[in-house]
C-alpha positions as MATLAB code, in Angstrom:
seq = 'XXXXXXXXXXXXXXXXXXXXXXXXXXXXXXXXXXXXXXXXXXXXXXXXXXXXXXXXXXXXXXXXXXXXXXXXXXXXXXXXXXXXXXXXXXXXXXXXXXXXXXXXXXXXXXXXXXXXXXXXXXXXXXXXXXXXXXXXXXXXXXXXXXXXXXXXXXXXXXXXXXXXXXXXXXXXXXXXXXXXXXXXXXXXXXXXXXXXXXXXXXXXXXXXXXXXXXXXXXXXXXXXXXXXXXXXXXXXXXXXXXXXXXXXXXXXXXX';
ca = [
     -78.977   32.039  -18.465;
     -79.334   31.037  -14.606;
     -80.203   34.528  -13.209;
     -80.491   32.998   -9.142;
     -77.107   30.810   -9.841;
     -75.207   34.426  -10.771;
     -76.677   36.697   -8.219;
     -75.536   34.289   -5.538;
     -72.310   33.944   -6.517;
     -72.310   37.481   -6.502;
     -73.716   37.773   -2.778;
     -70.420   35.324   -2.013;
     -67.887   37.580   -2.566;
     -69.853   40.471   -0.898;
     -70.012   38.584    1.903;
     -66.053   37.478    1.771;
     -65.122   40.732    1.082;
     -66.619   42.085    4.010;
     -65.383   38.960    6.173;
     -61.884   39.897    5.089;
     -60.868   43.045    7.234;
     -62.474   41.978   10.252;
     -60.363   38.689   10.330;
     -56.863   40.988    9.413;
     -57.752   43.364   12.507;
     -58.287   40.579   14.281;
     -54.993   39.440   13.400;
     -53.514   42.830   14.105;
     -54.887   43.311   17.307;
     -53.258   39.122   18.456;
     -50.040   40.836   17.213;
     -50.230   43.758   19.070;
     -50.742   42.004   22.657;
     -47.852   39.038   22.101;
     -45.489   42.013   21.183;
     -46.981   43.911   24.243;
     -46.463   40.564   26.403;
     -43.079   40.323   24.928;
     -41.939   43.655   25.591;
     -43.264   43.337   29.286;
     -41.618   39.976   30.158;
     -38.347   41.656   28.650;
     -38.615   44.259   31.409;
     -39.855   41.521   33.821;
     -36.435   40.194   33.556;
     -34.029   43.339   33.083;
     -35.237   44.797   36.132;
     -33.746   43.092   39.387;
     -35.385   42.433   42.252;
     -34.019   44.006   45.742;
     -33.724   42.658   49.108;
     -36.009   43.418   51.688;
     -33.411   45.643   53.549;
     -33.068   48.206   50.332;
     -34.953   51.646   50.574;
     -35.568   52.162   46.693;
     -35.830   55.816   47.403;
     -31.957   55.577   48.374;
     -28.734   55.438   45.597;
     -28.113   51.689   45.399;
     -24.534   52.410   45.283;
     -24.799   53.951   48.420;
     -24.749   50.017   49.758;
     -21.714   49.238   48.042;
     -19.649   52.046   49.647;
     -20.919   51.289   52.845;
     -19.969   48.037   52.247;
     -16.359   48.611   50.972;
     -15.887   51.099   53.507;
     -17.304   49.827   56.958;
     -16.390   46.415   58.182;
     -18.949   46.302   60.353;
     -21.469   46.598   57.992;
     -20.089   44.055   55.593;
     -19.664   41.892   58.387;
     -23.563   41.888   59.073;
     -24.569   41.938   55.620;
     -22.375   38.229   55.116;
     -23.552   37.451   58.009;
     -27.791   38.035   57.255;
     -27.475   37.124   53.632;
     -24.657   34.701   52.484;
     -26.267   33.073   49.555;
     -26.320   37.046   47.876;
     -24.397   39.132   47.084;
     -24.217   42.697   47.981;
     -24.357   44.120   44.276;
     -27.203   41.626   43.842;
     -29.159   42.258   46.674;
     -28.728   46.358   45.413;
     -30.333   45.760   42.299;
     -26.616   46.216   40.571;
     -24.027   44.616   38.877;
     -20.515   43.240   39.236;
     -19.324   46.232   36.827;
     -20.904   48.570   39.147;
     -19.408   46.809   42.098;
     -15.931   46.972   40.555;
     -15.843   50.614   39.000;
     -17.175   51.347   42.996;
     -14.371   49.620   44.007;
     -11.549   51.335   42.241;
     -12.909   54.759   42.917;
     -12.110   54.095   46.199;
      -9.475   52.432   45.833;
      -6.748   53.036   43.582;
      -4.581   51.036   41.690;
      -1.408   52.417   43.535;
      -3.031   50.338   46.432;
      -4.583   47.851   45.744;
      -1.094   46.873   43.942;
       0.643   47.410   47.002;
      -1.658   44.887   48.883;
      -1.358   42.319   45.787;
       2.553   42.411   46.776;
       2.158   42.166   50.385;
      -0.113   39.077   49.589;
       2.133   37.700   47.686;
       4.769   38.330   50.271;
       2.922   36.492   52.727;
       2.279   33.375   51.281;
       5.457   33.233   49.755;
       6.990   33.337   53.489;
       3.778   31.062   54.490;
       4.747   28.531   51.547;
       8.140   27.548   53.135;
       8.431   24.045   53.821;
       8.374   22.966   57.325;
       8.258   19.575   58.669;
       5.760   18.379   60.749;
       7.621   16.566   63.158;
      11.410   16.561   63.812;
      12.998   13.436   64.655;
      16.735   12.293   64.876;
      17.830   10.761   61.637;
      19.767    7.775   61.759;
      21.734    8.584   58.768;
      22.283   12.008   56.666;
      22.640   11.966   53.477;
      26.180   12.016   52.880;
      26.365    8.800   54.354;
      23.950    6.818   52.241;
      25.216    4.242   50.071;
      23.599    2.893   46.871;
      23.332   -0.501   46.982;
      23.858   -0.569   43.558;
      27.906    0.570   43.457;
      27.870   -2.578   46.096;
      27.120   -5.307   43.828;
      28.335   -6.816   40.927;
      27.540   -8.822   38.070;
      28.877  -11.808   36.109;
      28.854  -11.714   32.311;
      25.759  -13.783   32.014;
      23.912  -11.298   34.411;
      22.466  -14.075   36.629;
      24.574  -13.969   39.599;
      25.674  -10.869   41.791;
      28.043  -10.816   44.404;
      29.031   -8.343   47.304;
      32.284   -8.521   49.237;
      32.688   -7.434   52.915;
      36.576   -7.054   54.348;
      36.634   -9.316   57.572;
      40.509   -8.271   58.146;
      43.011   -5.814   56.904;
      46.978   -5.500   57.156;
      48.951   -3.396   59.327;
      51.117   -2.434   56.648;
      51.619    0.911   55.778;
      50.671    2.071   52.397;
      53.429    3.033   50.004;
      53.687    5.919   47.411;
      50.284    8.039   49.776;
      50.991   11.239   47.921;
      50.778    9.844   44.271;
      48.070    6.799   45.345;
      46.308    8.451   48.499;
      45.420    6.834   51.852;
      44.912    3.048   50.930;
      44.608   -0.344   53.042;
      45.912   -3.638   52.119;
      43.094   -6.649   52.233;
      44.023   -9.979   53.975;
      40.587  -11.612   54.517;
      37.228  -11.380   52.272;
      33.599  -12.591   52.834;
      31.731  -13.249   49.222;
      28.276  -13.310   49.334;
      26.915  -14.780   45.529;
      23.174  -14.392   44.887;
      21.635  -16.462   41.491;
      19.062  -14.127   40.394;
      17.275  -16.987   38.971;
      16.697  -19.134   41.984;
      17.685  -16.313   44.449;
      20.302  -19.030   45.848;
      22.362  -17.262   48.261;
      26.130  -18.747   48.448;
      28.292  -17.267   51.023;
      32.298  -18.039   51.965;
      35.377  -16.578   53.800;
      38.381  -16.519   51.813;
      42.387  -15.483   52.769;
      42.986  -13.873   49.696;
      46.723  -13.671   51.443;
      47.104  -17.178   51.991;
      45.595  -17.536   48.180;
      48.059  -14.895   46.609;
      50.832  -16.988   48.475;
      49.476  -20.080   46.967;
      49.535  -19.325   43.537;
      52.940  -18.202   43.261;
      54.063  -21.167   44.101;
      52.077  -22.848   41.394;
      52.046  -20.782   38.821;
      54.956  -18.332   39.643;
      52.588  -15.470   39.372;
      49.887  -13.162   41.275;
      47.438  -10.981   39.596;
      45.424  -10.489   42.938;
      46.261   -5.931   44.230;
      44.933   -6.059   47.904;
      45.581   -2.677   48.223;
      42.097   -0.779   48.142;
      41.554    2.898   48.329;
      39.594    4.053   51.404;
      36.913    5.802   49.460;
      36.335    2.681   47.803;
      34.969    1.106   51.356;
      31.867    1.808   52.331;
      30.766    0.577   55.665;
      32.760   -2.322   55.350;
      32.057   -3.390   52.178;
      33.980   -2.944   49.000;
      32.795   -1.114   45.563;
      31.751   -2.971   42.879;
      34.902   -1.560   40.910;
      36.924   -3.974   43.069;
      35.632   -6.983   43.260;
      37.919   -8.320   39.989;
      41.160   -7.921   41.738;
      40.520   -9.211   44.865;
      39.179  -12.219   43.552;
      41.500  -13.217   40.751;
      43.447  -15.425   41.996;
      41.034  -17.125   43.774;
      39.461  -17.217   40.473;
      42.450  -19.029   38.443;
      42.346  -21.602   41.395;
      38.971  -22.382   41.011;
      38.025  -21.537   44.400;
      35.485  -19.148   43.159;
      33.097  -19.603   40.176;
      31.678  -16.274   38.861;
];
């Protein structure tokens, strides 16, 4: 048997043995400080840091009630420091700034001043124009061009019709009818939507109505036209038919 090959490897683990608790305190002790750093940069942060103004020996909250309480003293603290804020520059919190806030002011109040607020801009929020100017026209007396035109069945034309002349007759049956006026001369204006070809020509749809009753022995043509179905001068879509018939069946008029 190797006697020198044995009693080393004995010597070995002595040696590891004894290696063995110095490296674990050493491992306790590099535990021990990062926890220690640790715990130190936790306070680092949870304390706040004051302005310069701030007596430490004095109640921070002190500030805020001076604050609330004295315009003055607000007024110079936004003034000095407006990128802070007063429960900031304390060493505080919002919390604390609010729970300050309602002790000394109740909610009875500070209700009442949310309604006068609200009061205010709601009269402030009224709509006022700018500038005042005459208006040419009110409302009442603008007229869609729309209920001015008509179309043919193919929808590519449209026509208008303005009353050049009316009759001096006097309008039968005004109670069961109402106030009406009877037509004697048109102008009919014909747009093609296509080509936006304007056509425009003057008609006597009296002289026309005359005409073809003594061809044809009849008249399908009622001049008569409601007032309310002018409108400056021209007549309502709802119209147009009768006034143009017979100048229609005579060909005069191609729609």
């Amino acid at each position: 048997m190797d006697f020198k090959r044995y009693f080393g490897k004995i010597k070995n683990k002595n040696e590891k043995s004894k290696q063995e608790p110095e490296t674990v305190d050493e491992t306790e002790d590099n535990i021990a400080q990062e926890q220690e750093s640790e715990i130190t940069k936790q306070v680092d942060v949870n304390v706040k840091k004051t302005l310069s103004f701030v007596d430490d020996k004095k109640d921070p909250h002190e500030y805020i009630r001076r604050y609330l309480m004295e315009s003055k003293y607000k007024d110079w603290f936004n003034r000095n420091y407006p990128n802070h804020t007063i429960y900031d520059a304390v060493g505080l919190s919002m919390s604390d700034y609010l729970s300050m806030k309602r002790e000394l002011f109740p909610e009875s109040e500070t209700i009442n001043e949310e309604k006068s607020n609200r009061k205010e801009k709601s009269v402030n929020t009224n709509f006022k124009p700018t500038t005042t100017h005459e208006t040419k026209t009110s409302f009442d007396e603008f007229i869609d061009e729309r209920i001015l035109s008509s179309h043919n069945a193919f929808g590519d034309k449209e026509m208008k019709i303005k009353i050049l002349e009316v009759s001096d007759e006097i309008a039968p049956l005004v109670t069961k009818f109402g106030d009406r006026v009877k037509i004697n001369k048109i102008i009919v204006t014909i747009k093609h939507l296509q080509t936006q070809q304007i056509e425009e020509g003057e008609f006597d749809i009296e002289s026309i109505e005359k005409e073809l009753i003594e061809k044809r022995h009849y008249t399908s043509t009622n001049r008569w036209v409601p007032t309310s179905d002018i409108k400056n001068g021209y007549v309502t879509n709802s119209r147009h038919t009768s006034l143009i018939s017979d100048a229609a069946a005579l060909d005069y008029i191609t729609f």
